[in-house]
N, C-alpha and C positions, 0 to 999 in steps of 0.2 A: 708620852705617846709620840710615836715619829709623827712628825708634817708632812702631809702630802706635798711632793716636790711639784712647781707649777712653770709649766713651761709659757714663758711671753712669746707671744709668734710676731717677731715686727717683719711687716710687709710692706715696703718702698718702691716706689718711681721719682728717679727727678725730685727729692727731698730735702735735698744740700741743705737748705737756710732753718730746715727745722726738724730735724731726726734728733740734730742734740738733745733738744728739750723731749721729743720721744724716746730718747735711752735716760736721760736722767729721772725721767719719772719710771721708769721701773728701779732703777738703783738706788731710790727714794724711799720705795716702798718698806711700810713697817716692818712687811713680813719678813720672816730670818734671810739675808741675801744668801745664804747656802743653799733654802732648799726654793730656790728662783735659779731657774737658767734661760738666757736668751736665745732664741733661733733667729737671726735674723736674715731676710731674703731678699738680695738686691733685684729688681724687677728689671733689669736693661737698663740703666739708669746712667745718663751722658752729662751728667751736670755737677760729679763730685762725691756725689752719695756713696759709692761704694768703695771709694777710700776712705771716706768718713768713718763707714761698716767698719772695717778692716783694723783702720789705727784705735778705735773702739775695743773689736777683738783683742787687739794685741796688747791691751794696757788691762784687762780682766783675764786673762787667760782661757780657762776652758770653759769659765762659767757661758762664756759665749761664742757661738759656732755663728758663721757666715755663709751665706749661698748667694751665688751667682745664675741667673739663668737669662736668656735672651727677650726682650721682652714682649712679653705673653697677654699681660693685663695681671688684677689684683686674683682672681679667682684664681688663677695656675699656680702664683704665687704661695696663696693660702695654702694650697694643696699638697704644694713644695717642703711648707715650715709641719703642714700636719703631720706628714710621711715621716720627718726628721724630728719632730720632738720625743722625747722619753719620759716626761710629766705625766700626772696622774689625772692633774689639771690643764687643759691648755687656753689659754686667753690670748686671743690674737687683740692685734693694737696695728694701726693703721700710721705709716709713715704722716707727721706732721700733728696725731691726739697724743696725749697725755694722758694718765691716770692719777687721780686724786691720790696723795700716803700711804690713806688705807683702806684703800679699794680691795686689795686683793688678801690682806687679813681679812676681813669682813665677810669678802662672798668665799675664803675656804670655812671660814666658821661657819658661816649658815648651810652650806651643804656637808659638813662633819656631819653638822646637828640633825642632818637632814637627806638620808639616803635616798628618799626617795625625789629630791631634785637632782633632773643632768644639767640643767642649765638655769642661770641666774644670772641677771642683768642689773646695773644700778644706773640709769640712765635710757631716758624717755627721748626720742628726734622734736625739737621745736617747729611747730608748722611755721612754715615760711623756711625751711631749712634750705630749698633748690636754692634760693638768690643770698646767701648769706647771712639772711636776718637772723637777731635771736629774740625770736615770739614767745610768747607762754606756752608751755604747753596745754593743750585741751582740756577743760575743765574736768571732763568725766574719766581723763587718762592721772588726776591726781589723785581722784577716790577709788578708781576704777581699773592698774593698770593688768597689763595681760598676765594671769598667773594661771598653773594648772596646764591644760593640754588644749589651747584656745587656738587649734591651727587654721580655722576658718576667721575668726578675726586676723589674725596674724598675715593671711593669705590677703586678706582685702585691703592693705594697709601696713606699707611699713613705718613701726612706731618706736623701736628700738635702737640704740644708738650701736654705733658700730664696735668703737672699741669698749664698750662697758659690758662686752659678756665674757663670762665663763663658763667651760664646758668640760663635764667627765671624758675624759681619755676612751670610757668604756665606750663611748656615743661615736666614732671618729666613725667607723663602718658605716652608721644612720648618714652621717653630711658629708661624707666623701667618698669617690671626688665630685667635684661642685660641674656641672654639665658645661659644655661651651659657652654656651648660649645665656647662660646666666650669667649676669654682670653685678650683681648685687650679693656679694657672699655674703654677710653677715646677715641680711634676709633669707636667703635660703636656710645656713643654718639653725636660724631660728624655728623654721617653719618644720625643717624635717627633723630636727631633736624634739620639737614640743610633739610630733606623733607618738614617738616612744617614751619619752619621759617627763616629769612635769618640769614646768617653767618657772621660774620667781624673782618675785621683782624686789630689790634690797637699794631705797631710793637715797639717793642722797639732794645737798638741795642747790640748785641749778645755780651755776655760777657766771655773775658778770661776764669772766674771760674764759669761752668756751672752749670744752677740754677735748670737743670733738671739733676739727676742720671743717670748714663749708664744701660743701658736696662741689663737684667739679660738675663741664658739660653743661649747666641750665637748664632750665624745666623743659626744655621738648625733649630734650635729650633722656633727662632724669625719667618722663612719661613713658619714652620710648622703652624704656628699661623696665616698666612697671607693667604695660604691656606683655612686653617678652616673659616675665617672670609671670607672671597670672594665668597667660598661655601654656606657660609650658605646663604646669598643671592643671590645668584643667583639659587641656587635652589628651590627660594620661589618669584623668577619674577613673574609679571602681566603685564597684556596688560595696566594698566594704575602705573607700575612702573619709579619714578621718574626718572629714570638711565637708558628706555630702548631703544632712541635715543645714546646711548651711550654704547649700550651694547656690540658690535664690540669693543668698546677698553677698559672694563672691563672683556672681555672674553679672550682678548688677554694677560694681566697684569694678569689676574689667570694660564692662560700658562706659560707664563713667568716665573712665582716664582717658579709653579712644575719644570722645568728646573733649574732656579738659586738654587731650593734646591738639584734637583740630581749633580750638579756640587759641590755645598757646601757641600754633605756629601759623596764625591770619589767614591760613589759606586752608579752604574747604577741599584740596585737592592734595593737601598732605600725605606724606606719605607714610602709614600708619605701622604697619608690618609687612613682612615678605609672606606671600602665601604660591606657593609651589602646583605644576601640573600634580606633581604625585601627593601636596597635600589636598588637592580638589578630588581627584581618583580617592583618595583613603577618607575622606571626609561623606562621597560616596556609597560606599561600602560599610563604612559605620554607621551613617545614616540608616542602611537596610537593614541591618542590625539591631538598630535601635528600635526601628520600626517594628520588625517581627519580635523581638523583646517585648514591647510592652500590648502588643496586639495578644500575647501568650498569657498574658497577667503577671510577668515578670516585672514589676516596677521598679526596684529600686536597679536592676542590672540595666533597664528601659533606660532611666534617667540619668544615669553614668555613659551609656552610650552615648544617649544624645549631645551631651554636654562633650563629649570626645571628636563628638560631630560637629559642633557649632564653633568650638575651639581651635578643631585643625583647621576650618575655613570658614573664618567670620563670615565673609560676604554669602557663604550659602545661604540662602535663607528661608528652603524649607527645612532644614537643622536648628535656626536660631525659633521657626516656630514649633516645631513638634519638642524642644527645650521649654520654652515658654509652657504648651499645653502640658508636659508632665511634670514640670514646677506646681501648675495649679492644681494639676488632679491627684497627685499624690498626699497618700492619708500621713497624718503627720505620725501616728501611731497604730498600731493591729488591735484589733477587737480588742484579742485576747492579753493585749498588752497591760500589767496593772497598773498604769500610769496614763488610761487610756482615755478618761475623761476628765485629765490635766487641761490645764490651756497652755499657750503657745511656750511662756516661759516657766521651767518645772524647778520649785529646791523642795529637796528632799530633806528631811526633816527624820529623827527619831523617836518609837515614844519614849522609850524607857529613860532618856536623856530629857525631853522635854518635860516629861514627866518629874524628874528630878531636881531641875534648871526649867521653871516654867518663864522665868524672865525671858528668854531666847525665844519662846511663841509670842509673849507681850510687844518684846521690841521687833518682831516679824510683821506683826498686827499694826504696830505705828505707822508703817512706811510702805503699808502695801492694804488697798482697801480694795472692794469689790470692784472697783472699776477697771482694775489693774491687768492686763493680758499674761496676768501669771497665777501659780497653784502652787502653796505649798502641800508636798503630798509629803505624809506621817505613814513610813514600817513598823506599824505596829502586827506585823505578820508574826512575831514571835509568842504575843498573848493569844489567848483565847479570844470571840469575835465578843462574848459576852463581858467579857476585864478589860478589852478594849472599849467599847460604850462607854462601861460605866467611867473609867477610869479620866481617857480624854473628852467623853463628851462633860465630865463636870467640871473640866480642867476649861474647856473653853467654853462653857456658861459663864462661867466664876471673872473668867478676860472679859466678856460681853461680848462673844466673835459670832453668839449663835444668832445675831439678829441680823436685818437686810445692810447691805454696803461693807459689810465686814470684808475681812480677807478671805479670798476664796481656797478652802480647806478639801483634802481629801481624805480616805485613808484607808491602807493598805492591811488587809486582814490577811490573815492566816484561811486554812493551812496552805502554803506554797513551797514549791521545790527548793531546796536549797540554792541549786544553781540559778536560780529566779533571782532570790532575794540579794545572794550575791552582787546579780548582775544591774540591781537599783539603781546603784550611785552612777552607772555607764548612761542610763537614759534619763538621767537630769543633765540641768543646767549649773545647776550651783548645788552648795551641799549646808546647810542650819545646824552647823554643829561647831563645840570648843576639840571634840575628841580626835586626837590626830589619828586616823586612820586606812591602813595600807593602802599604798599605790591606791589614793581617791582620782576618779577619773571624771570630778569635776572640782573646780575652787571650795574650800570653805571659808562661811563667814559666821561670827557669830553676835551676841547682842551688839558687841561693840565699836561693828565695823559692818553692819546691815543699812547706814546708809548706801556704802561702795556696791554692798547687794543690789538694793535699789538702782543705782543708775548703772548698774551691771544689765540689769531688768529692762533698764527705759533705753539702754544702747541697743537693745537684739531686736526691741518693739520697733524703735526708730526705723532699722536694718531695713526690717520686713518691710515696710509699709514704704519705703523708697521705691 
């Protein structure tokens, strides 16, 4: 079988002292060096770098192409290698990181194996990462890291290391080109490929001599950037935005930073963001939008407005409270929804599979008891309502689930539309199943990995309650 050809996008400023060891670890790599080509893209770089490039090129031939462009910043740059490679994969790499041998054998094997991921990461940012430290990473990000279509975690936090993703060629349309305004490419990308395709995390184990550079700038700086990027969407929500079930705790997480940065730059009169006459006017005008939206009983296009409101002009602050009021009054699900007397956190579960594999409801039951702000809800819409009773309510007598403090259970009966049942796995959270199947539009876990459930569960509870 051919190998998908994978293009490295290295993207440079002012890199002299350590590009070497960035082109050797792609010439490193286990994978065939044929089907590996380099795009490398010199950023304006006044310090040697793009002779480096150059006499680089010249000693590889064609396997590597060079670009020159004025300097722009990292995000023009990216833009520059994405437009210019012809890989089927492309992995950008950051002048100054490195890649492990076989990084990039590894994550083309697992998305061979595995159509339905565009993107796959093998590397978690260590908090502490603004000032150079190398911290552990977060306890719940080693059981628990971002897989699936988690663009509202994603949104509130970036957790992903820069040079450790890889990305389907098919995806370049979804992340490019990257906005001005955005300064943190590898976060964006993250965020706008996990809308359309799933994400996966393929870990490797964190090494002494880090393979990622220390972030540049310092933390007001870095704030400043996290600001801009959480703004820029959220001022551009919709009522069919991937993150807007989530939006309560990516509204809170963009609070948060404007605080962490007033506290990180000692002075209360910081300067937070630019907010424009014409974004006060358009924040304005959304606001009345907003207004008559949810005065119509329009909610969810209500709450996308608002939130468009309160985004383009923080300091408004009849926007940040009519936000606030349809954060709280919004139902989390419709009557007629069958997942509608779920709690906050929902995994979907099957019968015919639990049925089969009752181990998977036992070890569901271990680590999640009645006290827990989550439901596993069981499609058993396929039986009858009578073969369902009998079937799973003996199934979880026989567990002991039918008594008080158990896990909280629901279950989804028949007859339903197809396009209903279909559309299950969309209004869960997580998915209780071993059976890979298509384009799931949330994580699965199954017995064996229903702790990571769990603090999957106690991360979204946490969220909320901030």
């Amino acid at each position: 079988m051919k190998l998908p050809r994978v293009s490295a996008l290295i993207t440079s400023h002012d890199d002299a002292p350590r590009i070497g060891a960035t082109l050797d670890s792609v010439l490193r790599q286990s994978y065939p060096p044929a089907a590996i080509e380099i795009i490398a893209v010199d950023d304006g770089s006044t310090d040697g770098t793009a002779e480096l490039l150059e006499n680089f090129a010249a000693r590889h031939g064609e396997r590597v192409r060079v670009f020159h462009q004025p300097h722009t910043g990292q995000p023009a740059a990216l833009d520059r290698a994405f437009a210019e490679a012809r890989g089927e994969i492309l992995a950008p790499l950051a002048g100054g990181d490195r890649w492990p041998g076989h990084r990039v054998a590894a994550q083309v094997a697992l998305m061979t194996r595995r159509p339905d991921v565009g993107i796959v990461y093998s590397e978690l940012l260590p908090r502490g990462e603004e000032t150079g430290a190398r911290a552990l990473w977060p306890a719940e990000l080693e059981v628990d890291p971002p897989r699936g279509r988690p663009v509202g975690r994603l949104l509130r936090e970036e957790s992903i290391a820069p040079s450790s993703i890889a990305l389907r060629a098919s995806l370049r349309e979804h992340v490019m080109p990257i906005p001005a305004e955005i300064s943190r490419a590898s976060w964006w990308m993250t965020v706008r490929a996990a809308a359309v395709a799933d994400l996966e995390w393929l870990p490797e184990a964190p090494s002494a001599d880090p393979l990622t550079a220390p972030r540049s700038g310092g933390v007001v700086n870095r704030l400043r950037e996290t600001l801009a990027f959480q703004r820029w969407f959220l001022s551009r929500t919709t009522s069919e935005a991937p993150y807007l079930d989530e939006l309560s705790e990516v509204w809170e997480a963009f609070i948060a930073a404007a605080c962490d940065l007033l506290v990180a730059a000692e002075d209360p009169f910081a300067h937070l963001m630019t907010v424009t006459d014409g974004d006060r006017a358009d924040a304005r005008r959304i606001l009345a939008d907003a207004r008559g939206a949810i005065d119509r009983g329009d909610v969810r296009p209500g709450l996308a407005l608002a939130a468009r409101a309160a985004a383009t002009d923080p300091w408004c602050q009849p926007a940040r409270e009519l936000l606030r009021t349809a954060l709280a009054a919004r139902p989390r699900r419709a009557p007629s929804d069958p997942l509608a007397e779920a709690r906050r956190f929902v995994t979907l579960g099957f019968a015919d599979e639990l049925l089969r594999e009752p181990e998977l409801l036992a070890a569901y039951a271990a680590h999640f008891d009645g006290g827990a702000d989550a439901t596993l809800a069981i499609d058993a819409s396929a039986l009858t309502p009578a073969a369902a009773e009998e079937a799973l309510g003996g199934l979880v007598r026989k567990l002991g689930l039918d008594g008080g403090g158990a896990a909280h259970l629901i279950t989804v009966l028949g007859p339903i539309d197809a396009a209903v049942r279909e559309g299950l796995p969309a209004g869960a959270d997580a998915l209780l199943s071993r059976s890979r199947r298509p384009a799931p539009a949330a994580p699965a876990y199954d017995d064996e990995t229903v702790a990571a459930l769990r603090a999957y569960a106690a991360r979204i509870a946490g969220a909320s309650a901030a």
